[in-house]
LUMMI-207557 format. One record per residue (C-alpha): residue in one letter; x, y, z. Coordinates in steps of 0.02 Angstrom, whole numbers, padded with zeros to 5 digits, always signed. Example, Ala and Ser with C-alpha at 12.3 -4.5 7.8 and 13.67 -1.06 7.14 Angstrom:
<pts>
A+00615-00225+00390/S+00684-00053+00357/
</pts>
This chain:
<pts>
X+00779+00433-01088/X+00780+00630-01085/X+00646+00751-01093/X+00673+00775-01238/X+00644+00616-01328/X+00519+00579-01223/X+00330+00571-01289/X+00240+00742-01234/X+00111+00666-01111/X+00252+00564-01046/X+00218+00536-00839/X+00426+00547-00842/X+00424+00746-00893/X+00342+00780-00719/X+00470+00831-00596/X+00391+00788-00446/X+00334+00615-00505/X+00508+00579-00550/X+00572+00634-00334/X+00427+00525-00261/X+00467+00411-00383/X+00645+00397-00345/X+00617+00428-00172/X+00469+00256-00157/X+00629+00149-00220/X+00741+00184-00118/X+00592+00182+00030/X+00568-00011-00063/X+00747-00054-00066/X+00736-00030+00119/X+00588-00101+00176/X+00641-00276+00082/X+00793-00302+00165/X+00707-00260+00332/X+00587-00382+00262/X+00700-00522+00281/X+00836-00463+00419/X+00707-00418+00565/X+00629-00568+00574/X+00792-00660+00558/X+00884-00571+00690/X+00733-00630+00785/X+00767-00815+00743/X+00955-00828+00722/X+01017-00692+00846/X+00899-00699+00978/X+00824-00862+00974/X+00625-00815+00938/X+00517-00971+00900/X+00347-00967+00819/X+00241-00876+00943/X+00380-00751+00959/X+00396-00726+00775/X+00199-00723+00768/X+00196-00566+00889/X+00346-00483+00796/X+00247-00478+00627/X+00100-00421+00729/X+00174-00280+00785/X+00228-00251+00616/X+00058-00212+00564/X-00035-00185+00719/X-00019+00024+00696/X-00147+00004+00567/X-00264-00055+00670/X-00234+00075+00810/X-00217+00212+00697/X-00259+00184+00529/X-00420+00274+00506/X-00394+00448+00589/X-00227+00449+00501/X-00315+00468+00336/X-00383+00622+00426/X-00245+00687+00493/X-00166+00667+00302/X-00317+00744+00248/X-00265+00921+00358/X-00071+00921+00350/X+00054+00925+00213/X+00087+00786+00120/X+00271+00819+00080/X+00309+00862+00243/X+00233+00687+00305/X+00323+00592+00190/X+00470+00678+00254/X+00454+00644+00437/X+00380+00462+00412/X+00554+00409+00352/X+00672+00507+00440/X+00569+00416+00616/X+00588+00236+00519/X+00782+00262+00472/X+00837+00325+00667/X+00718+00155+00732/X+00789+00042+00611/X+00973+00114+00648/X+00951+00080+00852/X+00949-00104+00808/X+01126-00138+00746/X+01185+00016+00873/X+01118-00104+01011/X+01166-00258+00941/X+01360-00196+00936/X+01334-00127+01116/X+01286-00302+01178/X+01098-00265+01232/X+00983-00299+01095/X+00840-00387+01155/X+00675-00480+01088/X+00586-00317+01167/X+00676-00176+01082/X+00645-00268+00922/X+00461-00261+00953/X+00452-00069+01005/X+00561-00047+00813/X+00436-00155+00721/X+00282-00064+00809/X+00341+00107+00801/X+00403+00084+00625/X+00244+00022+00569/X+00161+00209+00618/X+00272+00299+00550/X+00243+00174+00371/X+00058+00216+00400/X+00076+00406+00368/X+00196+00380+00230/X+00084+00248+00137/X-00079+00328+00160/X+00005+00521+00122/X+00095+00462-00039/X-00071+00365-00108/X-00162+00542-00079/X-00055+00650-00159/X-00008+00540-00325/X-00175+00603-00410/X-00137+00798-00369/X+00053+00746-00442/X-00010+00656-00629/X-00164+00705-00636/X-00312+00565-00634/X-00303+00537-00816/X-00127+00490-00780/X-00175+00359-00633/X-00168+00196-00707/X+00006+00238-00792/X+00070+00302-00636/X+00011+00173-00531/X+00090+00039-00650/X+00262+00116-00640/X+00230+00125-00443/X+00175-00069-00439/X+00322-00111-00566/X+00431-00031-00444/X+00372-00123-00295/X+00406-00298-00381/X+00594-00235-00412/X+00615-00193-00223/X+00552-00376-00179/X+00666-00474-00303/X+00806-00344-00262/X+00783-00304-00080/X+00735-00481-00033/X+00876-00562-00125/X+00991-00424-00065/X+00948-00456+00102/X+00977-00638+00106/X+01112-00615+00054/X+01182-00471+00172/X+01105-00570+00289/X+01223-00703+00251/X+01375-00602+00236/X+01347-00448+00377/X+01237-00544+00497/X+01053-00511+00524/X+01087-00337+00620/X+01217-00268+00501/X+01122-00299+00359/X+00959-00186+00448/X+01086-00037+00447/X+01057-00038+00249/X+00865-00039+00292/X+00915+00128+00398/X+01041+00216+00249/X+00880+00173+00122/X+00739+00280+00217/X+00855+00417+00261/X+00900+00439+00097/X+00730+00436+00038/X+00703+00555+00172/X+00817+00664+00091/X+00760+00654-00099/X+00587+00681-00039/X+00641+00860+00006/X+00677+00916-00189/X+00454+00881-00206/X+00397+01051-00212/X+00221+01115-00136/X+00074+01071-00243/X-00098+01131-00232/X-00176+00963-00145/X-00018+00976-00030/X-00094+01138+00058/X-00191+01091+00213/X-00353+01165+00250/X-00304+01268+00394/X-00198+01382+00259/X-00372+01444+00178/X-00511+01576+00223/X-00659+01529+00279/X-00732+01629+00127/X-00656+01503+00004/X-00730+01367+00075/X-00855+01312-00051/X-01022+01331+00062/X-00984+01518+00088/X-00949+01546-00099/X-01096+01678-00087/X-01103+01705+00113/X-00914+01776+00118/X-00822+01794+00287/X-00973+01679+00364/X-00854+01537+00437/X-00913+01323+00424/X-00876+01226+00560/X-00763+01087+00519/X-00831+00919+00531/X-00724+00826+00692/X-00619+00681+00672/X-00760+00550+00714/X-00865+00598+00583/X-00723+00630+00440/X-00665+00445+00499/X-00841+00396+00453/X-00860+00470+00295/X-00739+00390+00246/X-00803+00198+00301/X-00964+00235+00215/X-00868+00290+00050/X-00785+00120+00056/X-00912-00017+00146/X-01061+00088+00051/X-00997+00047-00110/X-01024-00120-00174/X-00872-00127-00287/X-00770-00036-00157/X-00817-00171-00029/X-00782-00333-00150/X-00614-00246-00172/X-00575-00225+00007/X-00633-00404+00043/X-00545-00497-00088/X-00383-00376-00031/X-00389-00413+00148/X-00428-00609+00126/X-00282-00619+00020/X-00166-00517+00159/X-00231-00629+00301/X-00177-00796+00185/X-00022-00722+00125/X+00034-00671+00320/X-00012-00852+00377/X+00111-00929+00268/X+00247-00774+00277/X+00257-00772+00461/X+00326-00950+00474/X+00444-00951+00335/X+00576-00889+00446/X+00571-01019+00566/X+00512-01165+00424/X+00670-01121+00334/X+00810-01094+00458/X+00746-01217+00587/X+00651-01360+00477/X+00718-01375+00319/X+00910-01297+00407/X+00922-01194+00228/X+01018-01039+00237/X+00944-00867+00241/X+00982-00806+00054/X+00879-00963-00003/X+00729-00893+00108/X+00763-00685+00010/X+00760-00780-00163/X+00577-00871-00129/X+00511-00698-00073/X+00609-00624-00211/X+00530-00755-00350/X+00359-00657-00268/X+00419-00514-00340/X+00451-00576-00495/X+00270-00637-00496/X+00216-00441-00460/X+00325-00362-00575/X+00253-00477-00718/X+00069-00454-00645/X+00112-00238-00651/X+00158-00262-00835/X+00024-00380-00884/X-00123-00292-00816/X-00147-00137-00952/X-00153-00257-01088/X-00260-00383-01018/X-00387-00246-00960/X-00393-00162-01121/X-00445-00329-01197/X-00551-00399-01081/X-00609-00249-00964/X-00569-00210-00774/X-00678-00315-00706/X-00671-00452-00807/X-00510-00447-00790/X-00501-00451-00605/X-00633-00585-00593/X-00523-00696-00721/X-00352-00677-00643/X-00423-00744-00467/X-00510-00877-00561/X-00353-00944-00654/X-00227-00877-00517/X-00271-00875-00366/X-00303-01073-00329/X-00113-01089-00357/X-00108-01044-00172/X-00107-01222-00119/X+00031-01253-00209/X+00112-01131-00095/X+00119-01264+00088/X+00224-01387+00007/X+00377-01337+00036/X+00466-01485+00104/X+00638-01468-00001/X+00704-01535-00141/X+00592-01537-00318/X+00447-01486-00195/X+00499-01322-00166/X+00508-01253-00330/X+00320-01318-00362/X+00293-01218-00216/X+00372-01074-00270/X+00273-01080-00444/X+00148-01068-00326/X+00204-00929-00274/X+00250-00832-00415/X+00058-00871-00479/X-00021-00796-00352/X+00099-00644-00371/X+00064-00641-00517/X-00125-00602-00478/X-00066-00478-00345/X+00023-00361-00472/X-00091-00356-00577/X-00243-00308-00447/X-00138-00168-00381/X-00122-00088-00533/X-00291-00103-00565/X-00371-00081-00413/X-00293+00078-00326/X-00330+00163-00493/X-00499+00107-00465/X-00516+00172-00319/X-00422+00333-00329/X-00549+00372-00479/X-00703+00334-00380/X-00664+00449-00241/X-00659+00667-00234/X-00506+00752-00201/X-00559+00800-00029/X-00582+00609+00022/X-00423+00519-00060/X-00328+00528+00132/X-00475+00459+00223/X-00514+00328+00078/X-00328+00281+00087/X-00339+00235+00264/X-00498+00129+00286/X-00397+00017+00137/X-00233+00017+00242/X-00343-00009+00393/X-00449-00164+00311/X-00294-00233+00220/X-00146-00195+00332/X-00289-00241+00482/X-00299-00443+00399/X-00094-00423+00405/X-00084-00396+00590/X-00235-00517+00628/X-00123-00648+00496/X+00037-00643+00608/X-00063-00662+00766/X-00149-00809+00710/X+00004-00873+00630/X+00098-00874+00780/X-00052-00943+00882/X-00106-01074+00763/X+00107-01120+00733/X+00105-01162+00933/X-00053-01248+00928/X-00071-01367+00781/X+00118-01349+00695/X+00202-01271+00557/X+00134-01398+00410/X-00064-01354+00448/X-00047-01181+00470/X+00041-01184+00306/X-00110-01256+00220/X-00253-01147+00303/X-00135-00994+00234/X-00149-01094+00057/X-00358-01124+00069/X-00358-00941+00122/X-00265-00875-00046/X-00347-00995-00155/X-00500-00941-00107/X-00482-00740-00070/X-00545-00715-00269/X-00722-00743-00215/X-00783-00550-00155/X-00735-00482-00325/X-00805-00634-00423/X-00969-00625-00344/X-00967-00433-00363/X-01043-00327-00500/X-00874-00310-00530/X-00868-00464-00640/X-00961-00363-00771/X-00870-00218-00773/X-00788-00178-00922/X-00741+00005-00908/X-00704+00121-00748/X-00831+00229-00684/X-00822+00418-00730/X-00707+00508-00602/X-00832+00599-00448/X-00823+00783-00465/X-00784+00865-00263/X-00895+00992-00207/X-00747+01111-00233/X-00728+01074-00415/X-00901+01101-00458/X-00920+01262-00360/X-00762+01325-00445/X-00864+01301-00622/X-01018+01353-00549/X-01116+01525-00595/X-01080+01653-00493/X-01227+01638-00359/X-01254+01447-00390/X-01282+01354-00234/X-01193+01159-00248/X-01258+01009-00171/X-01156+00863-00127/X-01158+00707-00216/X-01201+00526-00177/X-01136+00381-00237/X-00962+00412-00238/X-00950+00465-00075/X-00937+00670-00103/X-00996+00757+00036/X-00978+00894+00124/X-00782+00959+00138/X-00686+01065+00244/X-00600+01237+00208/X-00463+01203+00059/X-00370+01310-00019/X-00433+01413-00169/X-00261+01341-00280/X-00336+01159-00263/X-00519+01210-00332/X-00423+01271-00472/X-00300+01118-00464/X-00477+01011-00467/X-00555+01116-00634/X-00416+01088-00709/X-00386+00912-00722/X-00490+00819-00843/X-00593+00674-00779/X-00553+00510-00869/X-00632+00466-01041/X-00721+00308-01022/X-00579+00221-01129/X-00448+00232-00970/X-00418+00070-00867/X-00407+00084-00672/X-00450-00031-00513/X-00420-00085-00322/X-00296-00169-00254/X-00244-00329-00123/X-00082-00270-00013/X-00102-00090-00071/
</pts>
């Protein structure tokens, strides 16, 4: 499709959409082979068992944890392009020190835990900076669109990457086939360079202290900046604070914790239990993707008939107890009821990250998206690393087969925050917040703003005088626009 026979409000005609765009698959197509190769160099090369495989997916995730909230910050003050940049150029040279060291002889269990740690900060910064500056890129009324291609995309990389990687798995070996993981982020890395400066891409440091919004009519009178501790907070009490916020991030981290219980063992239920080869293990995580692609495609429709919240509440209802189909996977004509399971609750996943992070990225100013971003990676990515741990823990302890099923219970169950939630009700999104900025760059000479409540629109630091314009400009959302939050977003 060209520009030119494309329709006029088209998300494709914007030229930065189309580099992080471009740049988010080939970041995918990476980050699904990894998916399946590090964990099985783990197993097959270097003999990990359960606990071992536990503490690798740990590590995985555990940078969330440690520094998942002031990232959103940090993201909030630095340039988002240039974070994207640096985030994958650190993941490709970690990922390519794996098969360097495996060919040299001295690959060990520990070096792959310092890669799978260290990668997982560096994914922090690129997932939290490309979540803030999608809005500035499409413009909110532009979200749910965006977001859908973004989701769609996702559910390619698993059935691609994950089937790829079983199968380069099976034909490089494990530690070969991570060198693809490497090539993928660097050229993402390198596409990410042609996404030009936008307004919500220029830090505050860059601005006066007379544009800042407080000393619209005191100018040159500078505003202390508000330190990391209590931007960190802000953030929490935008998220916890709201009710429909907080179901979100519930029902999104109880379905991470279920999902990691059962994904941590597959590895060793696959290779050493059932002795099936590794592409067989890529195509059951792939059929997940199919489940997320169809969920990505499914959920504008469904919402526009049934509204958000509805449709939320009714996807976990119907969905989600399919997770306990997901434990019996004991071969033969069991496994594919398991992996209907499977592709059910996929399903369900796709079609609450379309919904939700549009959700979300509506209910919260300009000035807050970075910090907002983080608490969800912290809360969701957070159940992830506490998943593995207990995965590992509880595979030592009580065996494969019952950790299996408490990872089932777990996803048949996560629904329950969002169906207890005023979100059940909800038919249409809320109206977008207006930031501080936008509403002093409207205001009458000489009016002074106050920040706003419920949304979470507070005070903000210095930004640049091109973003308040950047903010005026862009429409909030009718009330006839779809949007939500989102489990393993």
């Amino acid at each position: 499709m060209t520009e030119r026979t494309m329709r006029p409000d088209s998300l494709w005609r914007i030229p930065d959409f189309r580099t992080l765009f471009t740049a988010t698959a080939l970041t995918q197509l990476g980050t699904n082979v990894g998916y399946v190769a590090v964990p099985l160099v783990a197993v097959e090369a270097l003999g990990a068992g359960p606990g071992q495989a536990g503490l690798l997916a740990t590590l995985s995730t555990l940078a969330f944890l440690l520094i998942g909230l002031p990232a959103g910050a940090w993201v909030d003050r630095m340039h988002h392009r240039r974070v994207l940049i640096v985030a994958d150029l650190v993941k490709a040279a970690l990922y390519a020190s794996v098969p360097l060291a495996w060919w040299l002889g001295g690959l060990t269990l520990g070096q792959l835990y310092a890669v799978a740690l260290l990668t997982g900060g560096a994914t922090v910064f690129f997932d939290v900076g490309s979540q803030s500056v999608l809005p500035g890129l499409v413009g909110r009324e532009h979200l749910v669109d965006a977001n859908s291609a973004v989701v769609g995309l996702m559910a390619v990389g698993n059935v691609a990457g994950r089937g790829a990687g079983g199968m380069l798995v099976q034909l490089l070996t494990a530690p070969l086939a991570i060198a693809v993981t490497a090539l993928s982020h660097l050229g993402s890395a390198l596409r990410l360079t042609a996404l030009r400066r936008t307004p919500a891409d220029i830090p505050a440091d860059d601005v006066p202290t007379a544009a800042h919004p407080d000393t619209a009519t005191r100018p040159g009178i500078p505003v202390p900046v508000p330190g990391l501790g209590a931007q960190i907070a802000e953030g929490l009490r935008h998220v916890l604070g709201n009710p429909e916020l907080r179901a979100l991030a519930a029902t999104a981290s109880l379905n991470n914790l279920g999902s990691q219980l059962v994904n941590t063992l597959l590895p060793v239920l696959f290779v050493r239990e059932l002795n099936l080869p590794a592409w067989a293990l890529g195509l059951f995580w792939a059929v997940g993707g199919v489940g997320i692609l169809l969920g990505s495609r499914c959920a504008r429709p469904v919402s526009a008939r049934f509204g958000d919240g509805r449709t939320l509440a009714l996807a976990g209802l119907c969905l989600a107890p399919a997770g306990l189909l997901v434990p019996m996977i004991v071969g033969g004509p069991w496994l594919f009821l398991a992996g209907a399971g499977w592709l059910l609750v996929s399903l369900k996943t796709g079609m609450d990250n379309v919904l939700g992070v549009s959700l979300r990225q509506r209910m919260t100013s300009d000035h807050l998206l970075g910090r907002m971003n983080a608490t969800f990676r912290f809360l969701l990515f957070g159940a992830l690393a506490i998943g593995s741990a207990l995965s590992g823990l509880l595979g030592e302890l009580l065996g494969l087969r019952t950790t299996l099923w408490l990872g089932g219970a777990v996803l048949a169950t996560a629904f329950l925050p969002v169906y207890l939630s005023p979100l059940r009700t909800r038919r249409r999104p809320p109206a977008a917040p207006v930031s501080t900025a936008t509403r002093t760059a409207t205001a009458p000479t000489g009016t002074r703003t106050t920040p706003t409540g419920a949304a979470g629109t507070t005070t903000c630091a210095p930004t640049s005088p091109a973003r308040y314009r950047a903010s005026a400009a862009s429409p909030a959302p009718g009330p006839d626009v779809d949007g939500r939050c989102a489990p393993a977003r």
